[in-house]
Backbone as a chain_set.jsonl record, in Angstrom:
{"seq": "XXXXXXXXXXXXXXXXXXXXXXXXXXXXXXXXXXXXXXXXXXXXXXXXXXXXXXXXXXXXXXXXXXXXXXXXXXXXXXXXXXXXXXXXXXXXXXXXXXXXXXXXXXXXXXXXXX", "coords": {"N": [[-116.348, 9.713, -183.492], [-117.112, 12.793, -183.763], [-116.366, 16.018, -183.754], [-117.498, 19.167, -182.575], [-117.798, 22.173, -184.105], [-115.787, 24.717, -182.552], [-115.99, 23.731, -179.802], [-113.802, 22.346, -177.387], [-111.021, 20.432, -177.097], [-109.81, 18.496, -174.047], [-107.548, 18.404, -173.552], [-106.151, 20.889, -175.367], [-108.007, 22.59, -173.75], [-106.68, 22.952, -171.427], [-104.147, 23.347, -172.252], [-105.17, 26.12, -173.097], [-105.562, 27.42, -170.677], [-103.453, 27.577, -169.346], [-101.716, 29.135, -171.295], [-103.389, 31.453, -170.543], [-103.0, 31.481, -167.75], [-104.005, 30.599, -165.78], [-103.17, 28.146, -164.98], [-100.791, 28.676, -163.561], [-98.177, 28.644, -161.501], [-97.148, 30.585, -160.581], [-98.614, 32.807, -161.536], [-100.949, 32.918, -159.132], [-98.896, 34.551, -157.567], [-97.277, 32.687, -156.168], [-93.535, 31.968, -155.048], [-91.782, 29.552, -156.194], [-88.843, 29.005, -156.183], [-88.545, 29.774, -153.21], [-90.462, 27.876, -152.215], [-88.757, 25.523, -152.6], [-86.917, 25.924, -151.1], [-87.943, 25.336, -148.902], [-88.543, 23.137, -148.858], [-87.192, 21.305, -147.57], [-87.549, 19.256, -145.598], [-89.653, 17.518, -146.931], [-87.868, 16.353, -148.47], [-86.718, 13.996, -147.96], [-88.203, 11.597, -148.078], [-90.05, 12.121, -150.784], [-87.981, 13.474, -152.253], [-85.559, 15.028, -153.826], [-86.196, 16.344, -155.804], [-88.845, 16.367, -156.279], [-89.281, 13.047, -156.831], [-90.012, 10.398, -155.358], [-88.565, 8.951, -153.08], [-88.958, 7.153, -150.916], [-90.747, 4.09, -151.102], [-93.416, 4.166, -150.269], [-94.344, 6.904, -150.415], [-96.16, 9.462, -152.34], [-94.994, 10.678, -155.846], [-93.854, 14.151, -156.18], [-93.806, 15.712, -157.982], [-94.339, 17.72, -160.727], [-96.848, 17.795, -159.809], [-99.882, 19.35, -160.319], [-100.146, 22.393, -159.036], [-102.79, 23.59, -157.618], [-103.818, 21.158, -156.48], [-101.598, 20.453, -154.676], [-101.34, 22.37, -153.065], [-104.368, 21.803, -151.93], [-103.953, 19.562, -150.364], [-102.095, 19.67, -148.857], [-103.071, 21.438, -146.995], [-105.142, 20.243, -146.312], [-103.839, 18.052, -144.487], [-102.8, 19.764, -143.153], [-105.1, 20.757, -141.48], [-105.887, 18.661, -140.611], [-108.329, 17.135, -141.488], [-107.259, 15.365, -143.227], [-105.34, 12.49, -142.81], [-102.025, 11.368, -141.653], [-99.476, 10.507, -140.585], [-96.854, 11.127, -140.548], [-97.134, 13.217, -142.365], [-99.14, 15.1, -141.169], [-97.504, 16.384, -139.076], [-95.593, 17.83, -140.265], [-96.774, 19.609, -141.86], [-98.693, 20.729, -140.226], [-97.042, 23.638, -138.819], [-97.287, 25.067, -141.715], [-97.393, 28.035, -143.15], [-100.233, 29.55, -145.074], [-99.154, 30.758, -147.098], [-96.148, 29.567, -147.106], [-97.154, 26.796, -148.004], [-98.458, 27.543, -150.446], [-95.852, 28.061, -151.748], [-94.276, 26.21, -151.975], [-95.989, 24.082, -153.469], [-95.594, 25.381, -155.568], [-93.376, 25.404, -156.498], [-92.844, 22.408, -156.335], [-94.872, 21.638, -158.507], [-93.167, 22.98, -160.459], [-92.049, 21.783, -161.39], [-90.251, 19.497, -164.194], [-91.479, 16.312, -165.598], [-90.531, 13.84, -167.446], [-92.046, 10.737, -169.116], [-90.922, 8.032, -170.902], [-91.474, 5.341, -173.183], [-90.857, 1.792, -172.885]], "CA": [[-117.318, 10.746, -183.198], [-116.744, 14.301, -184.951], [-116.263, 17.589, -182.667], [-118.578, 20.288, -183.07], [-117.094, 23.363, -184.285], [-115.954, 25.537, -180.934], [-115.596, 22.646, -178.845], [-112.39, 22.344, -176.927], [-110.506, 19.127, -176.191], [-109.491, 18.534, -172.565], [-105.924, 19.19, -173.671], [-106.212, 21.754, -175.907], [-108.327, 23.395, -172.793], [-105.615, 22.643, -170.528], [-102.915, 24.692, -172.824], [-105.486, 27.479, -173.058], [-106.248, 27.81, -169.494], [-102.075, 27.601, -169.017], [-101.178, 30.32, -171.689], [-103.703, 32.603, -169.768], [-101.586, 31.856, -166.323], [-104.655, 29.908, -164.936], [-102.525, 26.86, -163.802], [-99.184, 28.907, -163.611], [-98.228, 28.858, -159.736], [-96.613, 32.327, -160.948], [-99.954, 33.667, -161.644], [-100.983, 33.211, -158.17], [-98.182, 35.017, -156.568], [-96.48, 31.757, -155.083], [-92.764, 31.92, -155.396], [-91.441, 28.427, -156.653], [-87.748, 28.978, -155.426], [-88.666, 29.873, -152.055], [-90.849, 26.302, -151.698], [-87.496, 24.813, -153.12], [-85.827, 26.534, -149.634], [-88.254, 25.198, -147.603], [-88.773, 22.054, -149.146], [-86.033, 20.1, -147.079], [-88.539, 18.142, -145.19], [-90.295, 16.559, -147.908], [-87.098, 15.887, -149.353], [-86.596, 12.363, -147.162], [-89.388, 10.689, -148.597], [-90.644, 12.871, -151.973], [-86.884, 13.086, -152.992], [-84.724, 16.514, -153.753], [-86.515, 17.291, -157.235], [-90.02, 15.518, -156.102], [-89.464, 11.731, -157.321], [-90.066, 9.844, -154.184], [-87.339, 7.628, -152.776], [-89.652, 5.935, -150.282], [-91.854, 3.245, -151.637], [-94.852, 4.045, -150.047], [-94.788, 7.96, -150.924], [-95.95, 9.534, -153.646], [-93.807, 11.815, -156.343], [-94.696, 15.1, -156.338], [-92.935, 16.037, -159.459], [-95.27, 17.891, -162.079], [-98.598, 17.846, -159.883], [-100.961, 20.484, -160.454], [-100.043, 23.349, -157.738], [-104.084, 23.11, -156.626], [-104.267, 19.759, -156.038], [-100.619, 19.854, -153.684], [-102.112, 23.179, -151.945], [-105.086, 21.314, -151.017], [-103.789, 18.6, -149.753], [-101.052, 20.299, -147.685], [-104.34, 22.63, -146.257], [-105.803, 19.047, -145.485], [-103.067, 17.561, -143.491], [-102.424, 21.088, -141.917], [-106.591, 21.107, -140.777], [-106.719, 16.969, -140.339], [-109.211, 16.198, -142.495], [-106.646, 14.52, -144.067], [-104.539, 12.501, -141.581], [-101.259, 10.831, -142.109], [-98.718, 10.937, -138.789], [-95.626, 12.378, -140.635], [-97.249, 14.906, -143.15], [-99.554, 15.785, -139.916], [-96.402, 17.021, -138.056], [-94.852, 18.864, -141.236], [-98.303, 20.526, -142.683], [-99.37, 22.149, -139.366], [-96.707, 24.763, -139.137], [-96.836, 25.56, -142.706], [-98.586, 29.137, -143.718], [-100.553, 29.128, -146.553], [-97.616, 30.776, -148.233], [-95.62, 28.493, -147.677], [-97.993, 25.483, -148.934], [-98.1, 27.681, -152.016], [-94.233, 28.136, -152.432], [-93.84, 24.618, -151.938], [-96.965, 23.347, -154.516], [-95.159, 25.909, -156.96], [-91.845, 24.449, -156.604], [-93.169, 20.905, -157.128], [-95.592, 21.85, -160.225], [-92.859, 23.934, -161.62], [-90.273, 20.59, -161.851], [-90.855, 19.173, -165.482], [-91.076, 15.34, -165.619], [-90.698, 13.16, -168.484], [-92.253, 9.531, -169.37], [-90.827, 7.161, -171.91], [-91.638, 4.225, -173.018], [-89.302, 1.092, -172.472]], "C": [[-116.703, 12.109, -183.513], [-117.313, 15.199, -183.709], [-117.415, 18.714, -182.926], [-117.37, 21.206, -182.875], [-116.808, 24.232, -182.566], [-115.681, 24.645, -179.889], [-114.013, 22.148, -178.547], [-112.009, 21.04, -176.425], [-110.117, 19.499, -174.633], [-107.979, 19.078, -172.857], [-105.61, 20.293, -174.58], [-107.163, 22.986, -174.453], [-107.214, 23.599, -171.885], [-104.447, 23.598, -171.044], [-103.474, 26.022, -173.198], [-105.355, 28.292, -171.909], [-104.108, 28.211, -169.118], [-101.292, 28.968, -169.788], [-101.514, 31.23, -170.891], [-103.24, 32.642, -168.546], [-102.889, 31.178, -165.217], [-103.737, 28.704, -163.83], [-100.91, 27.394, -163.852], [-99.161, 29.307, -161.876], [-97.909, 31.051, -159.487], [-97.708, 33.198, -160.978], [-100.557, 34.161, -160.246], [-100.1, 33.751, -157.003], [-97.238, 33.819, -155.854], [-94.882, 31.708, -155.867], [-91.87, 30.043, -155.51], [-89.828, 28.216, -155.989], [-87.761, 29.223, -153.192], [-89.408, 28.432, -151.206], [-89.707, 25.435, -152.161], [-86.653, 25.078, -151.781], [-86.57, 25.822, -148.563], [-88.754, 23.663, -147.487], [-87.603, 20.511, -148.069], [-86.48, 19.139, -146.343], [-89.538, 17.324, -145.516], [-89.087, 15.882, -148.464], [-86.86, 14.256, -149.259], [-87.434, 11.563, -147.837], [-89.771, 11.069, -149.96], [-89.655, 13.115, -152.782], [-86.429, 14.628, -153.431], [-85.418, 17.48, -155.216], [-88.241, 16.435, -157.356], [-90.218, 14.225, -157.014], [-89.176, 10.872, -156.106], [-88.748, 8.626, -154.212], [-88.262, 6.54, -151.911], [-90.721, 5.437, -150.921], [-93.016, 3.496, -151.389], [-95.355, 6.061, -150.141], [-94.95, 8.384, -152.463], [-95.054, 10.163, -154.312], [-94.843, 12.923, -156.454], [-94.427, 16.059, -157.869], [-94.01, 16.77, -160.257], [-96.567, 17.522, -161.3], [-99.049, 19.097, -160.111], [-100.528, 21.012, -158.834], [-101.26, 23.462, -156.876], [-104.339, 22.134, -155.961], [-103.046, 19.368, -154.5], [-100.72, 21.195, -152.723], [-103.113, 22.601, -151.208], [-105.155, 20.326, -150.446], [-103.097, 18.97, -148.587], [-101.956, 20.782, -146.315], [-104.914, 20.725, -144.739], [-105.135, 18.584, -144.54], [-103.017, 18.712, -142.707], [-103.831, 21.049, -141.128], [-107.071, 20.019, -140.414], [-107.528, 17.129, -140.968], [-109.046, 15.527, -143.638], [-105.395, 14.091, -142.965], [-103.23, 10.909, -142.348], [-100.026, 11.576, -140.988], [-97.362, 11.866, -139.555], [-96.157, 13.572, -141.198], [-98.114, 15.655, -141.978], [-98.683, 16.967, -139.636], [-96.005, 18.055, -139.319], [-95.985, 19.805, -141.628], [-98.564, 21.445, -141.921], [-98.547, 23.021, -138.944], [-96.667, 25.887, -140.275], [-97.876, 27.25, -142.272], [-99.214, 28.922, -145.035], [-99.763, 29.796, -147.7], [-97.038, 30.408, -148.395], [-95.982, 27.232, -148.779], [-97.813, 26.127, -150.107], [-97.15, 27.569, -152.767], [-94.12, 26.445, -152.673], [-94.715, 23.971, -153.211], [-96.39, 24.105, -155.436], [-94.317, 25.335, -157.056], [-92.319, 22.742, -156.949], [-93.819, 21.08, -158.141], [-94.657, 22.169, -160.955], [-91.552, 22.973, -162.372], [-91.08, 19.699, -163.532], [-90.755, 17.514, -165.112], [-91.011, 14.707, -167.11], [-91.191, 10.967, -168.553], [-91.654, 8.551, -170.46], [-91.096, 5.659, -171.813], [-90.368, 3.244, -173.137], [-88.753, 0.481, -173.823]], "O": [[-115.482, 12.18, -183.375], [-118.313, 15.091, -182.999], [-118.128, 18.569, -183.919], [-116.434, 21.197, -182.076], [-117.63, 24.239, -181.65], [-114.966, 25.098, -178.995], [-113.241, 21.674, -179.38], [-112.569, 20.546, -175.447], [-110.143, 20.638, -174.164], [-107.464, 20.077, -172.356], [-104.44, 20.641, -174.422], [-106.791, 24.156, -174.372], [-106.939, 24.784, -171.694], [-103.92, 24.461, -170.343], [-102.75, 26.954, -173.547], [-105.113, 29.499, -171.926], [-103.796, 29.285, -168.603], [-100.501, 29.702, -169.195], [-100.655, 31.938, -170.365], [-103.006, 33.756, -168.077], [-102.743, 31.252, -163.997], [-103.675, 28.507, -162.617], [-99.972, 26.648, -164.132], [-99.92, 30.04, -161.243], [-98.213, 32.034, -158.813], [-97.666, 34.301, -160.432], [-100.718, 35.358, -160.01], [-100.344, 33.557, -155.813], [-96.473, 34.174, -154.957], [-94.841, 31.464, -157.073], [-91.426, 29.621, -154.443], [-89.661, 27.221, -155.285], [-87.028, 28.798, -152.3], [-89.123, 28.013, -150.085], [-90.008, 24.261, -151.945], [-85.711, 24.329, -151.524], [-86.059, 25.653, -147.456], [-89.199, 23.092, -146.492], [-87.507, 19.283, -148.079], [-85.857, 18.078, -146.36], [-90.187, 16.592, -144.769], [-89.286, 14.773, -148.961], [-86.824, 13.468, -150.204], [-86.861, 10.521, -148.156], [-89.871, 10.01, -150.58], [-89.913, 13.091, -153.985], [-87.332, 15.441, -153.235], [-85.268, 18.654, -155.555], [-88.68, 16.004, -158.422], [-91.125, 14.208, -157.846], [-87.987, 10.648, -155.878], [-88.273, 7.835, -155.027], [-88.293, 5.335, -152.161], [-91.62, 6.182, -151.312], [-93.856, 3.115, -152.204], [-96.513, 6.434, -149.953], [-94.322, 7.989, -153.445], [-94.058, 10.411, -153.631], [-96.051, 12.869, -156.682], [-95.061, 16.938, -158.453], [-94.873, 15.913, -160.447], [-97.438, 16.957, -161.962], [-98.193, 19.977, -160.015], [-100.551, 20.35, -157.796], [-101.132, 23.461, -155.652], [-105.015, 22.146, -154.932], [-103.258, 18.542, -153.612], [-100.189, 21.106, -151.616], [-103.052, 22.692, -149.982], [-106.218, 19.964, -149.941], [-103.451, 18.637, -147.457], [-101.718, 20.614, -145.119], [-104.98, 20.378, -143.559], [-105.747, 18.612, -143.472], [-103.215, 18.584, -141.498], [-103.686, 21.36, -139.946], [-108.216, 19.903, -139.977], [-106.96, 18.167, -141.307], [-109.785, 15.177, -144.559], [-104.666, 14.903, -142.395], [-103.455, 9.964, -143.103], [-99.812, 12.758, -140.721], [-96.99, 12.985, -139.203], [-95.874, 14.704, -140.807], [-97.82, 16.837, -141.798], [-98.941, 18.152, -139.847], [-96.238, 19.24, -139.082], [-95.687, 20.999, -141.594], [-98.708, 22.623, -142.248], [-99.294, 23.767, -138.31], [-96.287, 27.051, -140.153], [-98.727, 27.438, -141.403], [-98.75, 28.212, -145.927], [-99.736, 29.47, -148.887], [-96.666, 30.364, -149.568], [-95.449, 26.851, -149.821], [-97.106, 25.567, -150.944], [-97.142, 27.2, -153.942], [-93.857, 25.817, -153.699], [-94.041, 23.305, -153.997], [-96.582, 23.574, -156.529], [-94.397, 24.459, -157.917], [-91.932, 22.136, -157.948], [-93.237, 20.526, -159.073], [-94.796, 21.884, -162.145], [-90.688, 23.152, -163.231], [-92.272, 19.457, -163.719], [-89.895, 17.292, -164.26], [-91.624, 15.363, -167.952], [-90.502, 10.128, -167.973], [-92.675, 8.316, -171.107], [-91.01, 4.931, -170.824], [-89.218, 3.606, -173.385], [-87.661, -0.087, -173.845]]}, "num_chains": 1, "name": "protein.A"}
């Protein structure tokens, strides 16, 4: 099936929206080293550079900084419930949650095949 002129792939949108600083945590003010300082209580489970050590968490490595803000928000407001991130989420500020979702977006990962 053939593109229409003007029409943007999903990944070609994705590296537009990224040059302009849309998905750069930097854009929104969140400092990435400072969620790296405060990160020490994810570290147990999510792992020191977000690649989970425990089996049943995920990695946070390379998510999208929106998607690990609004999750953080969720556990911090319950309407997302889970007994340890509970306890860790509801002191955060939402500056923190940001430092922290920058610092995990801002870790690069790589895939290869085997």
């Amino acid at each position: 099936m053939a593109r229409r002129m003007g029409e943007l792939s999903p990944v070609l949108l994705s590296l537009s929206l990224a040059g302009l600083g849309f998905l750069s945590p930097a854009a929104s003010g969140a400092d990435p080293q400072a969620g790296r300082a405060k990160a020490s209580a994810c570290v147990v489970c999510h792992g020191p550079l977000g690649v989970a050590s425990a089996p049943s968490a995920p990695h946070l490595a390379g998510q999208p900084a929106m998607y690990l803000e609004d999750q953080l928000r969720k556990y911090r407001d319950g309407s997302r419930r889970h007994e340890q991130m509970t306890l860790i989420a509801k002191p955060l500020t939402d500056a923190e949650i940001e430092n922290l979702a920058a610092w995990f977006s801002s870790i690069r990962i790589q895939a290869a095949p085997p």
